[in-house]
MOPAC internal coordinates of N, CA, C and O (Angstrom, degrees):
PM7 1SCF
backbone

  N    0.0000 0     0.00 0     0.00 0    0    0    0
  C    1.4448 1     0.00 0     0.00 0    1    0    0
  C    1.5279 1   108.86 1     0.00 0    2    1    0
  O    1.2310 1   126.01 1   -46.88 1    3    2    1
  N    1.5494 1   106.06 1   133.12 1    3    2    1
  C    1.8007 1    97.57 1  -179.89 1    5    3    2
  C    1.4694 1   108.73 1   -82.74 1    6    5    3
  O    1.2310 1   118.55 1   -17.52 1    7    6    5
  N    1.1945 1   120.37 1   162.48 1    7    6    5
  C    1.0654 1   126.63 1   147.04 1    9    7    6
  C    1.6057 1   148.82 1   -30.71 1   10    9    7
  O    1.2310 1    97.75 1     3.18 1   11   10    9
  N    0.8499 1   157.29 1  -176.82 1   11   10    9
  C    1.3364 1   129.94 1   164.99 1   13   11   10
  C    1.5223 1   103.78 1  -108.79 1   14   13   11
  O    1.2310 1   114.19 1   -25.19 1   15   14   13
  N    1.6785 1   128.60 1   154.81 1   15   14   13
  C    1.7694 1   120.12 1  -179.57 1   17   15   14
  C    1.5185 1    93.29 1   -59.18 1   18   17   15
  O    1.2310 1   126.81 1   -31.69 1   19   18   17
  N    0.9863 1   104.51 1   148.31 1   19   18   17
  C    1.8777 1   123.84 1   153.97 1   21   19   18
  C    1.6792 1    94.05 1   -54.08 1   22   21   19
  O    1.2310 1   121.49 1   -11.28 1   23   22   21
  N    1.2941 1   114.76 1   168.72 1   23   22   21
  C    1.4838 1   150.20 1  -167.20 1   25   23   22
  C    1.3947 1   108.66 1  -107.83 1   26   25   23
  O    1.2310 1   125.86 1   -96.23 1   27   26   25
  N    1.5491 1   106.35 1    83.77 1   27   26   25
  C    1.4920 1   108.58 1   156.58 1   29   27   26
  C    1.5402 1   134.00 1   -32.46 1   30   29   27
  O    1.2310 1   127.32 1   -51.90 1   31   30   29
  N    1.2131 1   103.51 1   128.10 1   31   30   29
  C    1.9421 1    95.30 1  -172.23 1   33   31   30
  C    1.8670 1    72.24 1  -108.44 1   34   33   31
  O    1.2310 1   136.41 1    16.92 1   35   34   33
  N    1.1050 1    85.84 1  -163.08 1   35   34   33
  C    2.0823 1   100.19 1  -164.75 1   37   35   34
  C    1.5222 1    95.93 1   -80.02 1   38   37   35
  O    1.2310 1   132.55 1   -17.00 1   39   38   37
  N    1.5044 1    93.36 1   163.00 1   39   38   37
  C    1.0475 1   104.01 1   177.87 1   41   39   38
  C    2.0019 1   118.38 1   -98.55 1   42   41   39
  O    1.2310 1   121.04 1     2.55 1   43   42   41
  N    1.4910 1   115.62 1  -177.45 1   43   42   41
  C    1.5679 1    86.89 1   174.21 1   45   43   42
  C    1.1809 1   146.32 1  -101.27 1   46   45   43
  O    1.2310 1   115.57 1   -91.70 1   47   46   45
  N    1.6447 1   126.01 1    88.30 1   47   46   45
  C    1.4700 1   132.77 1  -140.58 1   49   47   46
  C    1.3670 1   119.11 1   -62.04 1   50   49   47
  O    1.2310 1   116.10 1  -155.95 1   51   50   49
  N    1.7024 1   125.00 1    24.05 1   51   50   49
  C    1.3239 1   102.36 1  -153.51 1   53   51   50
  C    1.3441 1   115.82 1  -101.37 1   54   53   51
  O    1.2310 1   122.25 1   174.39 1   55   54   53
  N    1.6881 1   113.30 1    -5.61 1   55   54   53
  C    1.5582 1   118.34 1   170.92 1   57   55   54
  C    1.9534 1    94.27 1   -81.35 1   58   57   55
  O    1.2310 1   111.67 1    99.53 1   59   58   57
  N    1.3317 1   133.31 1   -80.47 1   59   58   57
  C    1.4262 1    91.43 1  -168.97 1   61   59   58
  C    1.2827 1   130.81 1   -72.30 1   62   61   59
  O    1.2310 1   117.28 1  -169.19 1   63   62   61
  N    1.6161 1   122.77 1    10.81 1   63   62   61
  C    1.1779 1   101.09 1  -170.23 1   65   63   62
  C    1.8258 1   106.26 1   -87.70 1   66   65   63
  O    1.2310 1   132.29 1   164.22 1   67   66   65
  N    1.3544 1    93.86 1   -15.78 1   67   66   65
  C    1.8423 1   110.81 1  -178.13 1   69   67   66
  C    2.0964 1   110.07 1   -73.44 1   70   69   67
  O    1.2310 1   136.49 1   164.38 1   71   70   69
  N    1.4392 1    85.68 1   -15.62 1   71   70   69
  C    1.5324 1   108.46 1   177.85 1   73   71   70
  C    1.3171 1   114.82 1   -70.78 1   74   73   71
  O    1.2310 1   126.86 1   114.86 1   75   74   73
  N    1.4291 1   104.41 1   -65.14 1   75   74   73
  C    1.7072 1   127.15 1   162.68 1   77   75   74
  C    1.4222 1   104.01 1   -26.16 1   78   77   75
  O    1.2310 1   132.67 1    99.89 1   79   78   77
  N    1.6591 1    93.13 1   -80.11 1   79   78   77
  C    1.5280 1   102.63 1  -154.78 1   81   79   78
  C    2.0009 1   111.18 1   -55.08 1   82   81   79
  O    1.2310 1   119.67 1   152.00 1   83   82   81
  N    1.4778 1   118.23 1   -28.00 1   83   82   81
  C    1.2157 1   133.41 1  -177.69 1   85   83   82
  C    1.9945 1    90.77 1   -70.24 1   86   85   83
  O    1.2310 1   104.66 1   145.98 1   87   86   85
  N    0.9813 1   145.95 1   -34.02 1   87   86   85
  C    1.2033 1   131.32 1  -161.60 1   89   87   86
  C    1.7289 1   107.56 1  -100.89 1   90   89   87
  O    1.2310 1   123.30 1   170.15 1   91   90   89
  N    1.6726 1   111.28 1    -9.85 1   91   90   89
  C    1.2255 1   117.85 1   140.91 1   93   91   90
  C    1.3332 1   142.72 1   -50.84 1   94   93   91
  O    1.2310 1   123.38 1   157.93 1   95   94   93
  N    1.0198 1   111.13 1   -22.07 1   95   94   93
  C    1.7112 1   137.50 1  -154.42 1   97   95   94
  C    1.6384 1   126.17 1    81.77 1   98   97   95
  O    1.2310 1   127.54 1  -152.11 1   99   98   97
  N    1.0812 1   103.09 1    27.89 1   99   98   97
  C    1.7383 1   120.57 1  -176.00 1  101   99   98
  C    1.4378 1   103.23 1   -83.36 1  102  101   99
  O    1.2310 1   121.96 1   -14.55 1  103  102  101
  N    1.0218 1   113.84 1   165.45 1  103  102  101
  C    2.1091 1   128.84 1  -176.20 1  105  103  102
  C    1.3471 1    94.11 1  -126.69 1  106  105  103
  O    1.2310 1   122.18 1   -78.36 1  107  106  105
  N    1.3723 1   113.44 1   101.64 1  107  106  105
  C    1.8809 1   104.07 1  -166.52 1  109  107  106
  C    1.8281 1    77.42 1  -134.97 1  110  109  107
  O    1.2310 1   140.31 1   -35.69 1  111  110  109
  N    1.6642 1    78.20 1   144.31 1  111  110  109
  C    1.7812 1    87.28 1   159.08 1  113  111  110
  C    1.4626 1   107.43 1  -163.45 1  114  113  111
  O    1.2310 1   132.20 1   -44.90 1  115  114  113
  N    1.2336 1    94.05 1   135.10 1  115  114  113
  C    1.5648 1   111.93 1  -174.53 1  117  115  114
  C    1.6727 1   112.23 1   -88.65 1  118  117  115
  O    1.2310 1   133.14 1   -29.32 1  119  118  117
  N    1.3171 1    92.21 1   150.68 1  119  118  117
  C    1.8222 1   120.57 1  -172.13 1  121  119  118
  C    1.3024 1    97.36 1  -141.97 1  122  121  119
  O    1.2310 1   124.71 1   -93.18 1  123  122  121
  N    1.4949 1   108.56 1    86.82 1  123  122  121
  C    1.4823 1   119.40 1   173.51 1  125  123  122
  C    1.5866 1   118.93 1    48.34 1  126  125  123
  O    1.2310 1   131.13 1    91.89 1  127  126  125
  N    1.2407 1    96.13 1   -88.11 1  127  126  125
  C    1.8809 1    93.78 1  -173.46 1  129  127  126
  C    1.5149 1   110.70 1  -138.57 1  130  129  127
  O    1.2310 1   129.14 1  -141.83 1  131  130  129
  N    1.9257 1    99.99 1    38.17 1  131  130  129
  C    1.7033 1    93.02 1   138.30 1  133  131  130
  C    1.6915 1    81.40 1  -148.30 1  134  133  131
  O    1.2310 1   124.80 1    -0.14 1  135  134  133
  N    2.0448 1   108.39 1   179.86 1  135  134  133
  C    1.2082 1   129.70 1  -149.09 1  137  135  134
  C    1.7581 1    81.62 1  -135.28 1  138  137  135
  O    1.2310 1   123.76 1   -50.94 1  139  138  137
  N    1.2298 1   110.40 1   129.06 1  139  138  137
  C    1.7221 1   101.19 1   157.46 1  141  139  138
  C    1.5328 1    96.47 1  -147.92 1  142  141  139
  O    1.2310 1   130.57 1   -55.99 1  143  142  141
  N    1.3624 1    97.21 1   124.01 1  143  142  141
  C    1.5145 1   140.05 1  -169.95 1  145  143  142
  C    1.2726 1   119.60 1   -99.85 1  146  145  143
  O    1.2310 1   119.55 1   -36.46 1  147  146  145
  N    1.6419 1   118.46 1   143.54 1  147  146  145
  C    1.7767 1   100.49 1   163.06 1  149  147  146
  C    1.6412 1    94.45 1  -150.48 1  150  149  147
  O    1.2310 1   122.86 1    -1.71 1  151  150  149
  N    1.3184 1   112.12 1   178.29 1  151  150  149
  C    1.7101 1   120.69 1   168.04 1  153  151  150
  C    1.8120 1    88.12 1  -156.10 1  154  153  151
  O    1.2310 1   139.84 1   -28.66 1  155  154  153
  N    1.6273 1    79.12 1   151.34 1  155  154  153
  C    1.6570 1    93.81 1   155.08 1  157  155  154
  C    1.6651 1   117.43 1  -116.24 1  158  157  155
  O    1.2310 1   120.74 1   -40.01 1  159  158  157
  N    1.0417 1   116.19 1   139.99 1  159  158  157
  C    1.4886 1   115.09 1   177.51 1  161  159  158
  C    1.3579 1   102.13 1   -95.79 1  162  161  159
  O    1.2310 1   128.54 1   -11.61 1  163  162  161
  N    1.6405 1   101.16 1   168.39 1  163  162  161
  C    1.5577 1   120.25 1   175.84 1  165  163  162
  C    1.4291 1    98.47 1   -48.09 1  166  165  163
  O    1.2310 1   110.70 1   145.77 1  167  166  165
  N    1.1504 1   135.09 1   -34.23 1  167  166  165
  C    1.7596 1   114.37 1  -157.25 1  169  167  166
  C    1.8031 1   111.08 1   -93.00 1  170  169  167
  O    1.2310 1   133.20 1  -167.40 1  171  170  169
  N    1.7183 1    92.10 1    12.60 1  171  170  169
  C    1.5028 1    95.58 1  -153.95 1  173  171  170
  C    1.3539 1   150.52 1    80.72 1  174  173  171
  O    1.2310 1   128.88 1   175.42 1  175  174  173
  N    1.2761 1   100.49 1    -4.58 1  175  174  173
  C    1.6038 1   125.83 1   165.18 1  177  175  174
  C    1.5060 1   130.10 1   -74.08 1  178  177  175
  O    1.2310 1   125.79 1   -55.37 1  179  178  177
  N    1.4264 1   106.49 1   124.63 1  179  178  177
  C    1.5502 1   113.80 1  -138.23 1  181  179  178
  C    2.0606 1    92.90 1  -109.70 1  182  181  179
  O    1.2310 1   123.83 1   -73.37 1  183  182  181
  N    1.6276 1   110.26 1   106.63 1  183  182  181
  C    1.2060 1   122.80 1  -163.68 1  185  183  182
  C    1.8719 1   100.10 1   -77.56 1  186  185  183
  O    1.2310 1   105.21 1   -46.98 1  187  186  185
  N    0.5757 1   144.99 1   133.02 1  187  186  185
  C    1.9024 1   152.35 1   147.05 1  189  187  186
  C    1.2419 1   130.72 1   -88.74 1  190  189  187
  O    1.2310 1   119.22 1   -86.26 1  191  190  189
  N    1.6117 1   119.09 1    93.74 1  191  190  189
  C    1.6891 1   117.68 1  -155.66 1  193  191  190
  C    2.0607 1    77.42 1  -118.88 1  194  193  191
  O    1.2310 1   140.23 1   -68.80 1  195  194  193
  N    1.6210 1    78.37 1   111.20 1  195  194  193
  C    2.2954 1    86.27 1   157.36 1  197  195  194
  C    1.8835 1   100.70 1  -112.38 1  198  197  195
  O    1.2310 1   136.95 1   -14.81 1  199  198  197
  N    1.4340 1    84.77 1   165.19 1  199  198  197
  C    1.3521 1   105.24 1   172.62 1  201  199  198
  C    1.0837 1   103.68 1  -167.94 1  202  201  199
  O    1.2310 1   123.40 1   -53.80 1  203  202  201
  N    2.0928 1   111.09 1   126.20 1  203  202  201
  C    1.2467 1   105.03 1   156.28 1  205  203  202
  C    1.3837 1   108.09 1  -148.94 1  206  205  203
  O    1.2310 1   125.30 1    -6.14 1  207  206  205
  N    1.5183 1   107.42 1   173.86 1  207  206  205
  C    1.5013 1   102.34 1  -157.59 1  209  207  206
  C    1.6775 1    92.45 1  -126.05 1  210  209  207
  O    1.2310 1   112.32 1   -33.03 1  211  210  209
  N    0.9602 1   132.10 1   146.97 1  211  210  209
  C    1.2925 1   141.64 1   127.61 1  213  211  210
  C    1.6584 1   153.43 1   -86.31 1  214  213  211
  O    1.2310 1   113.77 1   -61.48 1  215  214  213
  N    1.6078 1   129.40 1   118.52 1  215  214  213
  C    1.1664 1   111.05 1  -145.66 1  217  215  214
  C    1.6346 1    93.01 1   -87.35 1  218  217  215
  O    1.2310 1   126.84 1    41.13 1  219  218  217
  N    1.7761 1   104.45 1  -138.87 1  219  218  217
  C    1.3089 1   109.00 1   159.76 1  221  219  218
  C    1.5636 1    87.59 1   100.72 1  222  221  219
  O    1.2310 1   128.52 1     5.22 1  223  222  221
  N    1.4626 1   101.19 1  -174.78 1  223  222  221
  C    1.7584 1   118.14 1  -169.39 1  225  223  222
  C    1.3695 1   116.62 1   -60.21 1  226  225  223
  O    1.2310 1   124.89 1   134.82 1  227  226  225
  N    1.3232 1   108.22 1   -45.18 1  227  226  225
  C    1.4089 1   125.26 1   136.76 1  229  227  226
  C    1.4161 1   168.60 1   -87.55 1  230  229  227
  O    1.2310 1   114.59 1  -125.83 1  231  230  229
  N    1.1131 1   127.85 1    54.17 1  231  230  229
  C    1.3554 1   164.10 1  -152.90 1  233  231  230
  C    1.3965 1   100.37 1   -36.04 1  234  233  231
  O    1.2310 1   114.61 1   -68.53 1  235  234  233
  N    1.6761 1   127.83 1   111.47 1  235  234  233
  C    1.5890 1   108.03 1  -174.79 1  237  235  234
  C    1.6905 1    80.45 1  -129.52 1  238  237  235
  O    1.2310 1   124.93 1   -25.76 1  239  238  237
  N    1.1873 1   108.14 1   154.24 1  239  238  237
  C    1.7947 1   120.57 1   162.78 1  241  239  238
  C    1.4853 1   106.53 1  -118.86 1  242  241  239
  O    1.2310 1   110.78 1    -9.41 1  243  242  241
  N    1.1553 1   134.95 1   170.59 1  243  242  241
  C    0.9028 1   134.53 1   167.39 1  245  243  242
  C    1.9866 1   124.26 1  -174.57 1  246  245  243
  O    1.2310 1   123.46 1   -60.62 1  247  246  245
  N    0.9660 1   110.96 1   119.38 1  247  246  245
  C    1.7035 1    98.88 1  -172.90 1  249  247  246
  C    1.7834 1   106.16 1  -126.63 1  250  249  247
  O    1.2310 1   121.38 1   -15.47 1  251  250  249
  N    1.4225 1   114.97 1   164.53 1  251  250  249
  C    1.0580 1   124.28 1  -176.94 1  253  251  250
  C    1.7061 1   117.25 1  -146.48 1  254  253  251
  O    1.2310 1   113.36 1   -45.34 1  255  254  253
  N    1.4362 1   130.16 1   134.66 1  255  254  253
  C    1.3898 1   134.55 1   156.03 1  257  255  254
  C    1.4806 1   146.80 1   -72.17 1  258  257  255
  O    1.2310 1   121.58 1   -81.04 1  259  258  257
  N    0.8466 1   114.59 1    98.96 1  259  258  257
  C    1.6284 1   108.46 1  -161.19 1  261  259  258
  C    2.0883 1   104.60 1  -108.13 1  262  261  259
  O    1.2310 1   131.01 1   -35.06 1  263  262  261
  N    1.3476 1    96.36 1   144.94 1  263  262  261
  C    1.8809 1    88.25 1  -179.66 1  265  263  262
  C    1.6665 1    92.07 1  -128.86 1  266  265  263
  O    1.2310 1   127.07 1   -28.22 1  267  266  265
  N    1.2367 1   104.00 1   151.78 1  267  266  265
  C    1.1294 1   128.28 1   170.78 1  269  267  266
  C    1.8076 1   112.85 1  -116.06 1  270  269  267
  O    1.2310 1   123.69 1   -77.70 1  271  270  269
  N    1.4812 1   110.54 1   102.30 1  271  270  269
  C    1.5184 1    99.42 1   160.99 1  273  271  270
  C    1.2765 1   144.95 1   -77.45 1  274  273  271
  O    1.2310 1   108.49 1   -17.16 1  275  274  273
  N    1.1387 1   139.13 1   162.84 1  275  274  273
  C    1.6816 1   125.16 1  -161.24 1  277  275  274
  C    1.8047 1    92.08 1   -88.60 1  278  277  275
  O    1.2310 1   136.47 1   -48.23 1  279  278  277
  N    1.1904 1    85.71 1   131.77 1  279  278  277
  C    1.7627 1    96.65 1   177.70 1  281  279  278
  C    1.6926 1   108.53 1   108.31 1  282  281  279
  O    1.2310 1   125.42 1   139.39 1  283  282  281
  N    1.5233 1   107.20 1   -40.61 1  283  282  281
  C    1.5092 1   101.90 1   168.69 1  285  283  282
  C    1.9054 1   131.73 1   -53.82 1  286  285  283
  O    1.2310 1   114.27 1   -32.73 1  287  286  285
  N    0.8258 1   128.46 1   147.27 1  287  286  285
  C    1.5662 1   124.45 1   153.70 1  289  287  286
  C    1.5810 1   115.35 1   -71.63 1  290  289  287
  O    1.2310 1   115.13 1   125.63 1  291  290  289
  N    1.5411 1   126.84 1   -54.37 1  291  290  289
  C    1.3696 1   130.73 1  -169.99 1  293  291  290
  C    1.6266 1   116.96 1   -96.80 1  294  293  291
  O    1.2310 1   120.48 1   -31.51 1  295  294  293
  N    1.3673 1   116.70 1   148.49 1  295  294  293
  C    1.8520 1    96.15 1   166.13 1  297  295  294
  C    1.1871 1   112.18 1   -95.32 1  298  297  295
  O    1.2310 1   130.35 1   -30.24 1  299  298  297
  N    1.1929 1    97.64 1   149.76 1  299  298  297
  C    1.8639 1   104.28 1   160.44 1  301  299  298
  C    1.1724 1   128.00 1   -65.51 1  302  301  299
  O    1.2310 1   116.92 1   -39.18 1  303  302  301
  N    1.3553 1   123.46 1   140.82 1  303  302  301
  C    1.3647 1   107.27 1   178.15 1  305  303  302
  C    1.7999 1   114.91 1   -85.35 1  306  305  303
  O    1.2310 1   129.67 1   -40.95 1  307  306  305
  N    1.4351 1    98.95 1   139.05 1  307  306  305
  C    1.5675 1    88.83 1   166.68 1  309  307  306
  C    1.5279 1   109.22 1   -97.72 1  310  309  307
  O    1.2310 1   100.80 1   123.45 1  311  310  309
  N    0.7820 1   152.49 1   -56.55 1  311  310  309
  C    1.3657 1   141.64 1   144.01 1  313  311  310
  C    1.4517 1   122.59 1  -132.70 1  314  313  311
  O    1.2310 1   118.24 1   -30.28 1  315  314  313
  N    1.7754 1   120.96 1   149.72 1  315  314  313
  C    1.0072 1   128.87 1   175.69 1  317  315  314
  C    1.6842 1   155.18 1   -60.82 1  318  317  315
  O    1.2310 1   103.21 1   -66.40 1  319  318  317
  N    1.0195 1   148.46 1   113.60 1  319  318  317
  C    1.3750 1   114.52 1  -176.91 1  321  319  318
  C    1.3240 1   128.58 1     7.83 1  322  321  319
  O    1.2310 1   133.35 1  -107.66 1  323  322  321
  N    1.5407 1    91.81 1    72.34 1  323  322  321
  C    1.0712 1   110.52 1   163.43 1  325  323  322
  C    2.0620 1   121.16 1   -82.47 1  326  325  323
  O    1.2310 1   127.63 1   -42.12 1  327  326  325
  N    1.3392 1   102.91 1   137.88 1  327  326  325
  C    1.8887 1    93.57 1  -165.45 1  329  327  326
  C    1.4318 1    88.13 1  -100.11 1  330  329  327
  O    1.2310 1   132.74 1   -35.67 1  331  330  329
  N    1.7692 1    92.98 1   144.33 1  331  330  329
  C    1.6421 1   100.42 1  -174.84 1  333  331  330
  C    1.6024 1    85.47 1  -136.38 1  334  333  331
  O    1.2310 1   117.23 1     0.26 1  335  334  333
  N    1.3823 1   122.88 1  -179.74 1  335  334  333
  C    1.1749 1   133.05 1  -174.62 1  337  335  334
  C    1.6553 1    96.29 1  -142.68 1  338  337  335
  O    1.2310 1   118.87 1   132.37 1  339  338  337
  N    1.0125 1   119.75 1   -47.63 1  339  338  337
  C    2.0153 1   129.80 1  -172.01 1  341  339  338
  C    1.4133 1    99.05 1   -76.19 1  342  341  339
  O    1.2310 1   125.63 1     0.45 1  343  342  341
  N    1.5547 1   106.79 1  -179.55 1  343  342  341
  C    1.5482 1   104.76 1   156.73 1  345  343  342
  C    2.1526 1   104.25 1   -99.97 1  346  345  343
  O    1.2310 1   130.80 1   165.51 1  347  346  345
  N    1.3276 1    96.76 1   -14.49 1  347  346  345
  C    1.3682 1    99.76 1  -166.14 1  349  347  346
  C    1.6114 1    93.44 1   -72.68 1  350  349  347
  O    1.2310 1   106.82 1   156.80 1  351  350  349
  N    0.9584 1   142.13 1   -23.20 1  351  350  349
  C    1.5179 1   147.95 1  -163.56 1  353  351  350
  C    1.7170 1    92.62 1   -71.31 1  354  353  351
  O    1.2310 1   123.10 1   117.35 1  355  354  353
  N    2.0291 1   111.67 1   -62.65 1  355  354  353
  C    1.4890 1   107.13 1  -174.57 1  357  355  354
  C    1.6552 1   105.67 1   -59.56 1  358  357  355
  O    1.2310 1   114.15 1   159.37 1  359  358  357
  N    1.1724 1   128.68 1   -20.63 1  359  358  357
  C    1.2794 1   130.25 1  -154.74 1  361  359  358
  C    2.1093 1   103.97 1   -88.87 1  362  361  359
  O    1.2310 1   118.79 1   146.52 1  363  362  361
  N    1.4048 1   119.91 1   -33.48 1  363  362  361
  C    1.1582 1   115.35 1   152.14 1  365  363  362
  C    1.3758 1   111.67 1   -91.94 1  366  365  363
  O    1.2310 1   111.34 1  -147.55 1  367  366  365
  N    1.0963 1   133.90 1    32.45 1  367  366  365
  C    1.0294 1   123.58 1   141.40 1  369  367  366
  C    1.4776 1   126.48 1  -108.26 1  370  369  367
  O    1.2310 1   117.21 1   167.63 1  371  370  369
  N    1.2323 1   122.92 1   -12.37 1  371  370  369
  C    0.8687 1   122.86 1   172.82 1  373  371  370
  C    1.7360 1   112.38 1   -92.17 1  374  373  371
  O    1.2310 1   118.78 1   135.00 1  375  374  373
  N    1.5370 1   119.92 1   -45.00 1  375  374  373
  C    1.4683 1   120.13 1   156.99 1  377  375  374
  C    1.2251 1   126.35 1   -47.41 1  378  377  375
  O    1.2310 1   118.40 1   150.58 1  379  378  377
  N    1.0146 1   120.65 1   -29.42 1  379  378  377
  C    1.9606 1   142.03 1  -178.41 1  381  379  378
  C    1.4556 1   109.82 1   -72.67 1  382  381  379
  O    1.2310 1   116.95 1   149.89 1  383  382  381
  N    1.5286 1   123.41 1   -30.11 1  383  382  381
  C    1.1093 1   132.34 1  -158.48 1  385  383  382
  C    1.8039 1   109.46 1   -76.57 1  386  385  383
  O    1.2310 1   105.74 1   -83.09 1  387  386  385
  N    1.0327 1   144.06 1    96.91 1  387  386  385
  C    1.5904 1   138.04 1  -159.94 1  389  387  386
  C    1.5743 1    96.45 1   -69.91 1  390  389  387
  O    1.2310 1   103.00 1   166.21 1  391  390  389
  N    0.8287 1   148.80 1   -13.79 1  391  390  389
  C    1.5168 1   129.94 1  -176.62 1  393  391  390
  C    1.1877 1    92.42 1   -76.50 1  394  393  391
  O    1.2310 1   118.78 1   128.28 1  395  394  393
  N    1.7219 1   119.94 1   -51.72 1  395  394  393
  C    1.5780 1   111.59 1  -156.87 1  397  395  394
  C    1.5855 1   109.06 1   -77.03 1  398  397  395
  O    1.2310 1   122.52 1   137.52 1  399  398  397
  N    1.1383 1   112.77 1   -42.48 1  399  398  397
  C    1.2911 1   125.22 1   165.64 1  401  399  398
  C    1.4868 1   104.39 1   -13.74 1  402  401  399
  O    1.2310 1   123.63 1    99.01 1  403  402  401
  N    1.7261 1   110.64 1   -80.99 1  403  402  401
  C    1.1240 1   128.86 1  -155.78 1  405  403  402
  C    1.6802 1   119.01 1   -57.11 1  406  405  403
  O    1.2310 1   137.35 1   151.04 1  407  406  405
  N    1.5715 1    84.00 1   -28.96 1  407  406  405
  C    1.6823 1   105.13 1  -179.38 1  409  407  406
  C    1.3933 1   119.53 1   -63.94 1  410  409  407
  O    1.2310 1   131.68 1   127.13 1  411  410  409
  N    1.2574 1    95.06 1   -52.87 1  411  410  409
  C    1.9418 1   124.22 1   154.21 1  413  411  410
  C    1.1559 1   110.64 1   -16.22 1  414  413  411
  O    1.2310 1   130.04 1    94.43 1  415  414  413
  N    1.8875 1    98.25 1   -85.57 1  415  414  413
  C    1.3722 1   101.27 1  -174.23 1  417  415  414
  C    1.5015 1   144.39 1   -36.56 1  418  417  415
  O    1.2310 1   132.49 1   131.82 1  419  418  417
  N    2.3198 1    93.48 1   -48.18 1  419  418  417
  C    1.3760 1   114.02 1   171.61 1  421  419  418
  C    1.7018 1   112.79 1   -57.49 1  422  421  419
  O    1.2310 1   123.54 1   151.15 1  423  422  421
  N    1.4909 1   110.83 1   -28.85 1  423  422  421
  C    1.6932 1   100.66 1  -162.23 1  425  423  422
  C    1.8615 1    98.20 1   -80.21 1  426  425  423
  O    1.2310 1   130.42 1   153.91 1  427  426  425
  N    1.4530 1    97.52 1   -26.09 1  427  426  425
  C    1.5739 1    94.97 1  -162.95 1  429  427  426
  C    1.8770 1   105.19 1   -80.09 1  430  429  427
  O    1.2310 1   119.80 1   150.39 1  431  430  429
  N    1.4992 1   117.99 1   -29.61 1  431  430  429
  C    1.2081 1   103.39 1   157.31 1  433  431  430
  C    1.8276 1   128.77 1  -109.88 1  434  433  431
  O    1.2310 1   130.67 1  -125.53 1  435  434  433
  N    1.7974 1    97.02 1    54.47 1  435  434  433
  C    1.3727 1    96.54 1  -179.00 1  437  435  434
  C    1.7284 1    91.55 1   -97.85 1  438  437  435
  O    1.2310 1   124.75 1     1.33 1  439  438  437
  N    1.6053 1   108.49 1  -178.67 1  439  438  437
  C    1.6442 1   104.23 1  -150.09 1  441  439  438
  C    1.8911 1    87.75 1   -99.90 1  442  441  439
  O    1.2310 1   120.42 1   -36.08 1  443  442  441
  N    1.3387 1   116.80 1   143.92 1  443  442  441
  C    1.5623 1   107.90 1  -168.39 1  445  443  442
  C    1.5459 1    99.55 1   -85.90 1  446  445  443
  O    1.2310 1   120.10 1   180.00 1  447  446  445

């Protein structure tokens, strides 16, 4: 009788997920096995998309959003290391997120 496979932890998302985020309008560039990303929106608000993965026995990924408003010193966080395993997991999380969303919306119907 075989064994059963061991338990995939994630794999390392950072060529498409740096892909993704670049076909958003993001400035992402990857360093092996993390992604650090940014956009500016119409209002001037400066978005911060990380991702990094770790291999080993245990395989963890993990990415986070940070915004910067114009006039602030610090960003806010929009949420934290958050652990994903898919790319579709960073991808509602990053669409899901209402700050960016909103930012979205304003840049996509600001006047060109």
């Amino acid at each position: 009788m075989e064994a059963p496979a061991p338990a995939r932890g994630p794999r390392n998302l950072a060529a498409p997920l740096a892909a993704w985020l670049r076909t958003l309008g993001f400035t992402a560039t990857e360093y092996g096995t993390t992604v650090a990303a940014h956009w500016v929106g119409a209002g001037g608000e400066h978005f911060q998309f990380d991702y990094a993965w770790a291999g080993g026995p245990t395989p963890a990924a993990t990415c986070r959003l940070r915004v910067l408003y114009t006039g602030q010193h610090l960003f806010d966080t929009c949420f934290t290391a958050q652990k994903i395993r898919r790319l579709k997991e960073a991808r509602l999380l990053l669409l899901g997120n209402v700050r960016y969303a909103n930012a979205r919306l304003l840049a996509l119907s600001a006047p060109v």
